[in-house]
RODRENVO-334752 format. One line per 5 residues: number of its first residue (from 1); their letters; for each residue x, y, z of N, C-alpha, C. Coordinates in steps of 0.1 Angstrom, whole numbers, always signed. Each point is the difference from the previous one (the first is absolute). Example, Ala and Ser with C-alpha at 12.3 -4.5 7.8 and 13.67 -1.06 7.14 Angstrom:
! RODRENVO-334752
1> AS> +132/-57/+78/-9/+12/+0/+9/+12/+0 | -4/+11/-7/+9/+11/+0/-8/+11/+8
END
This chain:
! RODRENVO-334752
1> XXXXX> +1421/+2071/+737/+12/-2/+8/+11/-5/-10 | +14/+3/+4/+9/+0/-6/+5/-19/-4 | +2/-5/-5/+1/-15/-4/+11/-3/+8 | +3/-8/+4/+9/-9/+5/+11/-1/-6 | +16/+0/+5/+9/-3/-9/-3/-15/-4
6> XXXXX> -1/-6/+9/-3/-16/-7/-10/-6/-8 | -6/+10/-3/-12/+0/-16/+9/+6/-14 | -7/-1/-5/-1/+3/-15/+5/+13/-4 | -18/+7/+6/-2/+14/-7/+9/+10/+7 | +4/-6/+10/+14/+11/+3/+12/+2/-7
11> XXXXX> +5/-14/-2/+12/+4/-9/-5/+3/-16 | -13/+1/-3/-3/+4/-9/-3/+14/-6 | -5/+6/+13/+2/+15/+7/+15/+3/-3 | +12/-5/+5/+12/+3/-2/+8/-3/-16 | -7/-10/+0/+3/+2/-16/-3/+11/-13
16> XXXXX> -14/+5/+9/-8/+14/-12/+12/+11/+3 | +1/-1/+14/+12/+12/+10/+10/+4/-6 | +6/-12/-8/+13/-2/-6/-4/-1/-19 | -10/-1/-2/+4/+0/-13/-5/+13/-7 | -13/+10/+9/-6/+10/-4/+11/+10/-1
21> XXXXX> +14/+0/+6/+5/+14/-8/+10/-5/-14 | +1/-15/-3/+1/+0/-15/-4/+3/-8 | -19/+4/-3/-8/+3/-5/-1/+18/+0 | +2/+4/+12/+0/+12/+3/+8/+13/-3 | +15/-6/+0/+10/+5/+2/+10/-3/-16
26> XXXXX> -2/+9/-1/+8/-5/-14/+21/+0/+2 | +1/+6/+7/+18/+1/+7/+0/-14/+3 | -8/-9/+6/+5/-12/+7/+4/-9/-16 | +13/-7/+2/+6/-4/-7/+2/-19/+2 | +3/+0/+14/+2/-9/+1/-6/-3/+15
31> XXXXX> -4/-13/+1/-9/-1/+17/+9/-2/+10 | +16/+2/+0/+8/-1/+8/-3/+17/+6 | -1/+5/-11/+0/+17/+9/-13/+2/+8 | -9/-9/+1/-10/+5/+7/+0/-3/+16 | +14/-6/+7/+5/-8/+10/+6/+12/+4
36> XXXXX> +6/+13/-12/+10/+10/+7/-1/+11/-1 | -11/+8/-15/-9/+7/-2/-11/+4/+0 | -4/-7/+8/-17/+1/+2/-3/-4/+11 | +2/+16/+4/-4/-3/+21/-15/-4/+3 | -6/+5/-11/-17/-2/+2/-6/-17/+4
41> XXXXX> +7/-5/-12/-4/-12/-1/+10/-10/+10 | +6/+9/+7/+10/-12/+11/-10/+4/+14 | -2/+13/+1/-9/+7/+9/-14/-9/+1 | -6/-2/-13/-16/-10/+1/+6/-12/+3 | +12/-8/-5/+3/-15/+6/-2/+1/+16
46> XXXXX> +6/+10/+3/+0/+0/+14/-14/+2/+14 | -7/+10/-9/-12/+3/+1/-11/-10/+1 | +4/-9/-11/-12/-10/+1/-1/-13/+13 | +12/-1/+3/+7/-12/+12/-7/+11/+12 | +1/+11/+1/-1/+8/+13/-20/+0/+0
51> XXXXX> -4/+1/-12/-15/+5/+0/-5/-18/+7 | +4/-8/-4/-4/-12/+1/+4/-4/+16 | +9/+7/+8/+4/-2/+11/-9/+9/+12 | -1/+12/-7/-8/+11/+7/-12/-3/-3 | -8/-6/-7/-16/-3/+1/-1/-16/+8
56> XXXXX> +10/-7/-1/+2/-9/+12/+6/+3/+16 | -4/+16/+6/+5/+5/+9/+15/-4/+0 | +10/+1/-6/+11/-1/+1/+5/+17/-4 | -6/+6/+11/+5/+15/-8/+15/+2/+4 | +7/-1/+9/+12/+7/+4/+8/-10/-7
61> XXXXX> +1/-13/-5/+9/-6/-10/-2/+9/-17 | -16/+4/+0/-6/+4/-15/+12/+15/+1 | +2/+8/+12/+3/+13/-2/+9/-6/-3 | +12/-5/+7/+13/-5/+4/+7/-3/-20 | -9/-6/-4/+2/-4/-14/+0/+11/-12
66> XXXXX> -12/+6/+7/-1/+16/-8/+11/+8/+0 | +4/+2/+14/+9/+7/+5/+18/+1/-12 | +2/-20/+5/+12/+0/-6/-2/+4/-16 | -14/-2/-6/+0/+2/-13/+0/+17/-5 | -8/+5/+8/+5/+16/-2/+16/+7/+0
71> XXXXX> +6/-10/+3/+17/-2/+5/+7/+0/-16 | -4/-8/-3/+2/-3/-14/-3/+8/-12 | -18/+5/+0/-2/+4/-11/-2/+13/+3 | -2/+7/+14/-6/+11/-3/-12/+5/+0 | -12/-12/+5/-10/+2/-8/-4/-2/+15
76> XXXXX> -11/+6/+2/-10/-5/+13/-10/-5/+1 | -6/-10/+1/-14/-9/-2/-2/-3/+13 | -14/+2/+5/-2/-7/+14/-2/-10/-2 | -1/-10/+5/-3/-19/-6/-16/+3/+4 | -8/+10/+8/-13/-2/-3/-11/+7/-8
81> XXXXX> +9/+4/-12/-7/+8/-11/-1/-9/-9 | -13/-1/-8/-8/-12/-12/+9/+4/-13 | +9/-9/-3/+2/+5/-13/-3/-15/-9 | -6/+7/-13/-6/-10/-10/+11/-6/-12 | -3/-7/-5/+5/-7/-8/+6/+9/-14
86> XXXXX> +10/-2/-3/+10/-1/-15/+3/+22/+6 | +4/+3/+9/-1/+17/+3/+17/-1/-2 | +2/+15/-7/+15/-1/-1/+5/+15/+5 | +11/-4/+7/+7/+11/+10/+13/+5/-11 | -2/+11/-8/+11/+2/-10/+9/+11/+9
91> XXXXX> +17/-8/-1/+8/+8/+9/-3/-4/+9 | -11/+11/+10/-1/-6/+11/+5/+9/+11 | +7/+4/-2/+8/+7/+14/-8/+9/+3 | -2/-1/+16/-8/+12/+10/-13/-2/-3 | -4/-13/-10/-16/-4/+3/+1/+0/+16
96> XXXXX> -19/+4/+3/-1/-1/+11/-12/-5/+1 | -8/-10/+7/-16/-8/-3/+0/-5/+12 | -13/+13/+8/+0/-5/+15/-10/-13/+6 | -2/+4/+9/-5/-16/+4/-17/+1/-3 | -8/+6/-3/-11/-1/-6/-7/-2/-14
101> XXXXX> +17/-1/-5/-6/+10/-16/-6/-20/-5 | -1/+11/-14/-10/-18/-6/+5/+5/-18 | +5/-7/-7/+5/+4/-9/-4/-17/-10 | -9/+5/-7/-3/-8/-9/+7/-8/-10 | -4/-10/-12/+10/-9/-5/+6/+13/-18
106> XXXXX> +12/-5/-2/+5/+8/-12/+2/+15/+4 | +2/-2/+10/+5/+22/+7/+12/+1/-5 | +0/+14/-4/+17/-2/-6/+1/+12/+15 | +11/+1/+2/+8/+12/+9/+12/+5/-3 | +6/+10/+3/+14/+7/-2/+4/-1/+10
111> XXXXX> +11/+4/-4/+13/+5/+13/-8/+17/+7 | +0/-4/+16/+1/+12/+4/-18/+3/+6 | -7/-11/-5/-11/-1/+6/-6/-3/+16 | -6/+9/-1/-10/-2/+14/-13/-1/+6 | -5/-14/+4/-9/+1/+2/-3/+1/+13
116> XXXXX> -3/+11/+4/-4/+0/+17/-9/+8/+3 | -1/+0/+16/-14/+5/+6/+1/+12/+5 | -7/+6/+5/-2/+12/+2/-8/+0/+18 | +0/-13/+6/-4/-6/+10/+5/-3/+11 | +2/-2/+14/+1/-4/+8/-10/-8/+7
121> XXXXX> -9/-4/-5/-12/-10/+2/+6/-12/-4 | -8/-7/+9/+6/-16/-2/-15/-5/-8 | +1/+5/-12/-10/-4/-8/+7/+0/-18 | -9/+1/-9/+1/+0/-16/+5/+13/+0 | +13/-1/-4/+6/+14/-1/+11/+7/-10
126> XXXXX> +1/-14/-5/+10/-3/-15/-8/+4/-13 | +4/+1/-12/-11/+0/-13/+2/-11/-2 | -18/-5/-13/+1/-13/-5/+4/+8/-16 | +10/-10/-4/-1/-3/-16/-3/-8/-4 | -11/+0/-10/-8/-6/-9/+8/-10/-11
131> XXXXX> -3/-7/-3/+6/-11/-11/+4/+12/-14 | +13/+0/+0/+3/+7/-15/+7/+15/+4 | -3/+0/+4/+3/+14/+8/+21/+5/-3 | +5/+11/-4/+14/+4/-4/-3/+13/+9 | +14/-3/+12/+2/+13/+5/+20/+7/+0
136> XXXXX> -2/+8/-3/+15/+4/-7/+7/+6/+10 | +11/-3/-1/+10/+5/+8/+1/+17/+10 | -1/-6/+10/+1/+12/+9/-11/+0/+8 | -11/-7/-8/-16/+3/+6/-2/-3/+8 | -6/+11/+13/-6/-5/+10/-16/-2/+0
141> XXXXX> -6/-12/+7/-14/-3/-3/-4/-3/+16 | -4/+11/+5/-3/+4/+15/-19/-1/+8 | +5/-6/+9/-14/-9/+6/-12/-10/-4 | -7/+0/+3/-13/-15/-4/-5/+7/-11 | +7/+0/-11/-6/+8/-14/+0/-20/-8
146> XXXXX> -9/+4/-11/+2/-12/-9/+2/+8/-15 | +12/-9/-6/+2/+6/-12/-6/-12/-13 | -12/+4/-6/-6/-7/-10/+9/-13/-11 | -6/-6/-2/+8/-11/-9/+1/+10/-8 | +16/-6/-9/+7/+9/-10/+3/+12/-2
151> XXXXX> -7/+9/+17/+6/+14/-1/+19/+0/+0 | +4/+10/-1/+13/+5/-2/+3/+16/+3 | +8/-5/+12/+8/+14/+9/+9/+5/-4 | +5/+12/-3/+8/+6/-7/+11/-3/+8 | +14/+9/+0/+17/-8/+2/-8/+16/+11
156> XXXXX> +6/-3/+12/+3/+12/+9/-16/+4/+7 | -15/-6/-3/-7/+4/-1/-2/-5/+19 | -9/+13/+2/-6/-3/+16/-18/-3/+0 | -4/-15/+1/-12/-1/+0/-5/-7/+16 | -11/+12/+4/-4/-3/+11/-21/+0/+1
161> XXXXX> +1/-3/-17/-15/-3/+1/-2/-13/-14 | -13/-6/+2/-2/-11/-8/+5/+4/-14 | +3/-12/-7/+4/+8/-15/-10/-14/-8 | -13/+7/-9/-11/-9/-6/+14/-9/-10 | -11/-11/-1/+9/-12/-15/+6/+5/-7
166> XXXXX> +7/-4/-9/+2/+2/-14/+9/+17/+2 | -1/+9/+15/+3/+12/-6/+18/+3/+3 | +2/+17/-3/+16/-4/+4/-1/+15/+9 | +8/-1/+14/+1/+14/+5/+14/+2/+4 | +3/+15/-7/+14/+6/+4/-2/+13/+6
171> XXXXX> +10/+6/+8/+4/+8/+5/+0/+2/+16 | +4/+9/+9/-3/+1/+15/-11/+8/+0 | -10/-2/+9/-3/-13/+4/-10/-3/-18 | -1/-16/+0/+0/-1/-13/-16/+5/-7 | +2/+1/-9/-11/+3/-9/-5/-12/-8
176> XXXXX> -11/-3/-2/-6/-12/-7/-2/+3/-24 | +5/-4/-4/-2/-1/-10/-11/-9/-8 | -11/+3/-4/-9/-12/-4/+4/-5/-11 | -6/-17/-1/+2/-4/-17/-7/+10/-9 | +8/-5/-10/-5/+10/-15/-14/-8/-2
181> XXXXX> -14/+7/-2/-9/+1/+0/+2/-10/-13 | -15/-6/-8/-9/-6/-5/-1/+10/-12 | -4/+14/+3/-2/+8/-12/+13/+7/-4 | +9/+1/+4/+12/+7/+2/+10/-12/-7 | +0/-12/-7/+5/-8/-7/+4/+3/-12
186> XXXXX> -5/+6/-8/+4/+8/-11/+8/+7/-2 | +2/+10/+12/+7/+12/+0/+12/-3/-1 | +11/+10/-6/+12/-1/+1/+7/+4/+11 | -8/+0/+12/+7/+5/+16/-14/+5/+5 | -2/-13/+14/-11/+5/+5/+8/+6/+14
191> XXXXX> +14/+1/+1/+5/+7/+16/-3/-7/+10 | -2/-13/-1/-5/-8/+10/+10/-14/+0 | -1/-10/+10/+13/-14/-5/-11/-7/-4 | +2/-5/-11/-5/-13/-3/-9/-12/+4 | -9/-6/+0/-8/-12/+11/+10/-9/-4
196> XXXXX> +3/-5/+15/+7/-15/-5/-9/-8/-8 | +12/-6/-2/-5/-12/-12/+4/-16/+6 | -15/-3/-2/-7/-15/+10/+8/-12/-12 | +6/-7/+8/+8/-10/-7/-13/-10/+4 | +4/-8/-11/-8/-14/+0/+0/-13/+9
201> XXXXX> -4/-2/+9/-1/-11/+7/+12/-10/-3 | +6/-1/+11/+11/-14/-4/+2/-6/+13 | +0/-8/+1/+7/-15/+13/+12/+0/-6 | +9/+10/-5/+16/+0/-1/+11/+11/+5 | +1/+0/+9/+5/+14/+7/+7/+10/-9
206> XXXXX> +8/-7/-6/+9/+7/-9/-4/+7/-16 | -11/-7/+0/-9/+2/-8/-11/+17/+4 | -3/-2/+10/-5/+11/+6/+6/+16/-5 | +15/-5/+10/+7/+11/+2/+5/+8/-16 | +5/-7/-7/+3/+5/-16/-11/+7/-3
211> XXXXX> -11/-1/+1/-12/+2/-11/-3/+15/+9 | +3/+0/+19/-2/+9/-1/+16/+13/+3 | +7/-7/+0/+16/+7/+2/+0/+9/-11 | -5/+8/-13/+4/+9/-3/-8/+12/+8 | -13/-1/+5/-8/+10/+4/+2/+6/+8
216> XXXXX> +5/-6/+12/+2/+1/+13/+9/+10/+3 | +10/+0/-6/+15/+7/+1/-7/+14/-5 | -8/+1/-5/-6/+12/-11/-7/+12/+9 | +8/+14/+7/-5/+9/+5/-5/+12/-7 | -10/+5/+1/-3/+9/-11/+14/+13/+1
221> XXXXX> +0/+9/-8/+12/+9/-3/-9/+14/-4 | +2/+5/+13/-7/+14/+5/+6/+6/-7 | +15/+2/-4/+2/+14/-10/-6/-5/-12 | +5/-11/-8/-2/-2/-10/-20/-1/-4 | -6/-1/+8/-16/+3/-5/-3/+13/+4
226> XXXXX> +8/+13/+5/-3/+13/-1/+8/+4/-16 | +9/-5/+1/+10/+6/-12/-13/-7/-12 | -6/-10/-3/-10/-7/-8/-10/+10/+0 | -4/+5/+7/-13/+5/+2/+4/+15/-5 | +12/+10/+2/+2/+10/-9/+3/-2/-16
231> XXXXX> +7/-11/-2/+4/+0/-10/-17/-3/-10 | -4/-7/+4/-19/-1/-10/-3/+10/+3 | -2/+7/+13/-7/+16/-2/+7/+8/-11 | +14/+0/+1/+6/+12/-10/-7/-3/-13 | +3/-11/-1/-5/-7/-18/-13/+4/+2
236> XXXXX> -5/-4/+8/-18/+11/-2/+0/+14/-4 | +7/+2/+7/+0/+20/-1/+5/+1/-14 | +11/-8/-3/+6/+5/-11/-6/-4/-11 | -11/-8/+0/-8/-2/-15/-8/+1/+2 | -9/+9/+9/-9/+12/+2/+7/+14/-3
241> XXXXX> +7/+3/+0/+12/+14/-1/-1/-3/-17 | +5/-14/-4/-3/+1/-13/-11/+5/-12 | -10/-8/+9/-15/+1/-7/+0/+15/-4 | -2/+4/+12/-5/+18/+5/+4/+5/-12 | +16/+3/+3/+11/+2/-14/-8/+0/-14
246> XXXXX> -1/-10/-2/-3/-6/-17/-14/+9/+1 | -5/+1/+13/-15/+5/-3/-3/+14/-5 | +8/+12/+9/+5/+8/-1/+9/+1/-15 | +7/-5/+0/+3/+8/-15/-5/-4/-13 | -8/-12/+0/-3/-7/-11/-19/+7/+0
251> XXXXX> -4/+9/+11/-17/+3/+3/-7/-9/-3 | -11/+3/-5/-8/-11/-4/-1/-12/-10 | +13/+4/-6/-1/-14/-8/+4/-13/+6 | +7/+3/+13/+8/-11/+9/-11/+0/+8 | -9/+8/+6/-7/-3/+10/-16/-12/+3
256> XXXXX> +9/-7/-7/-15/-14/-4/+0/-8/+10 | -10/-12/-6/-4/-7/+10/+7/-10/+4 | +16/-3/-5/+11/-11/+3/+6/+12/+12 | -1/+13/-6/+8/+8/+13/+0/-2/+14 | -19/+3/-1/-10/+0/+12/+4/-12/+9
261> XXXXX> +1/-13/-9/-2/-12/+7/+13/-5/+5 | +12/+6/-7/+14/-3/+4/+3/+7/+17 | -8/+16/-3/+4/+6/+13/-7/-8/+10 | -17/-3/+1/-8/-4/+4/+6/-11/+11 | +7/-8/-7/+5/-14/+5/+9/+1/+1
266> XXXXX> +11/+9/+1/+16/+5/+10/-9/+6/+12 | -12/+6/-1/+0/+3/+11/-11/-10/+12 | -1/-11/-9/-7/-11/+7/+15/-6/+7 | +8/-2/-10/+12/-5/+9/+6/+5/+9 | -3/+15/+1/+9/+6/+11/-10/-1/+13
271> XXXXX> -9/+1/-2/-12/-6/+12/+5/-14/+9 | -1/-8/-14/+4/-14/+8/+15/-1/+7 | +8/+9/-8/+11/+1/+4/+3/+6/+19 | -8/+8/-1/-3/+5/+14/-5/-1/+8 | -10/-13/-3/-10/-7/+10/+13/-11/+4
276> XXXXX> +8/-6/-10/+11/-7/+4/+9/+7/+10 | +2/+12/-1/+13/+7/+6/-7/+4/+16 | -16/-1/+2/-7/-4/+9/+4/-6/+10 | -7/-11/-5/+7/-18/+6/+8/+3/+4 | +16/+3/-9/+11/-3/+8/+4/+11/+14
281> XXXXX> -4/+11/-2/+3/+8/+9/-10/-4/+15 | -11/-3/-1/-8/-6/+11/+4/-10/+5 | +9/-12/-5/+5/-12/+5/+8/+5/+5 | +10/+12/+3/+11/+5/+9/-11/+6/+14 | -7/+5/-4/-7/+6/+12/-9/-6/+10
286> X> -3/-21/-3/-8/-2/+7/+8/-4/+13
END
């Protein structure tokens, strides 16, 4: 349950509210602009007085407060959706977070987001986001789906099924991207995003967010790992094309055992290469 304004951990809650997009947001210059630029974080002040009013059956004052604050920023929050600690609303405008959803602590969100249901049941019918979780601008995240800690929703993407931890899904309706594999760390492009990266334990909020603020923002770049993945094949072909070459006109004096083992292992690489090019094309199809 939500703390009391006349405790502690509430205005402490509003303190994370207000200082997480200094950390976050690199534009913010000065904390006077976060009073006139930053509908998000005027939208959660407001949000938190209403959630604390609405789980004290005070719901028609909780809307009433919601109401005037949508007035303001733009943003739509039911006062009886869970939202967690240090989450930052960037921009902001045409967020929408209906009254079920459950949105864990350090969420980042964009302008233009939506979390809603797909329901007319007066039941769980919002998505939950997981602690860590970045969903990008435009994205709609539709019915009682849960999106894994530290997954990441592409800008525009429509997700209307669970999206596992750590992964990132883009497109309509979205496609799931898995982390880059364990064995696939070596490679110079496994066509996959990255596994987030587990920051180290801290009792410092701000501490938190830095360690994990470069990751987060980080969507994998679908042209650029197809354009990767031609560009190493050609270089295969083309020093295979070479070998052959030298083999052919030089006959058997070139045709030794450095030959054998050069072609041998361009063509181990082009194997691996296309067990990789695998992967990626199947993470679009699940």
């Amino acid at each position: 349950m939500t703390p009391s304004p006349l405790q502690a951990g509430f205005w402490e809650i509003i303190r994370e509210d207000f200082a997480t997009p200094e950390i976050k947001d690199p534009a913010l210059k000065n904390p006077i602009e976060l009073f006139f630029n930053y509908p998000g974080v005027v939208a959660l002040f407001h949000y938190r007085f209403a959630h604390f009013l609405h789980t004290r059956d005070w719901k028609i004052l909780a809307r009433i407060i919601m109401g005037f604050a949508q007035f303001l920023t733009n943003i739509d929050i039911h006062p009886a959706a869970h939202i967690g600690r240090r989450v930052f609303i960037d921009h902001g405008i045409g967020v929408v977070i209906g009254e079920t959803a459950i949105i864990g602590d350090e969420v980042t969100i964009y302008q233009g987001v939506s979390l809603g249901g797909v329901s007319l049941k007066r039941t769980k019918r919002h998505p939950t986001l997981e602690s860590g979780v970045v969903v990008g601008t435009g994205a709609k995240v539709l019915g009682d789906i849960t999106i894994g800690a530290n997954a990441k929703i592409g800008a525009n993407s429509v997700v209307v099924k669970d999206v596992p931890k750590g992964c990132t899904a883009v497109g309509i309706p979205a496609r799931i991207l898995t982390p880059q594999s364990k064995a696939d760390e070596g490679a110079s492009d496994s066509f996959t995003d990255e596994a987030q990266h587990k920051a180290k334990p801290s009792t410092d909020f701000g501490e938190i967010l830095e360690q994990n603020n470069d990751t987060r923002t980080k969507l994998p770049d679908v042209s650029k790992s197809a354009f990767l993945y031609l560009l190493e094949r050609i270089e295969i072909l083309e020093q295979e094309k070479a070998l052959r070459e030298a083999q052919k006109e030089n006959g058997d004096s070139f045709a030794g055992k450095d030959c054998e083992e050069a072609l041998e292992e361009l063509q181990q690489m082009r194997e691996k290469l296309e067990k990789r090019y695998e992967k990626y094309i199947a993470a679009f199809r699940d």
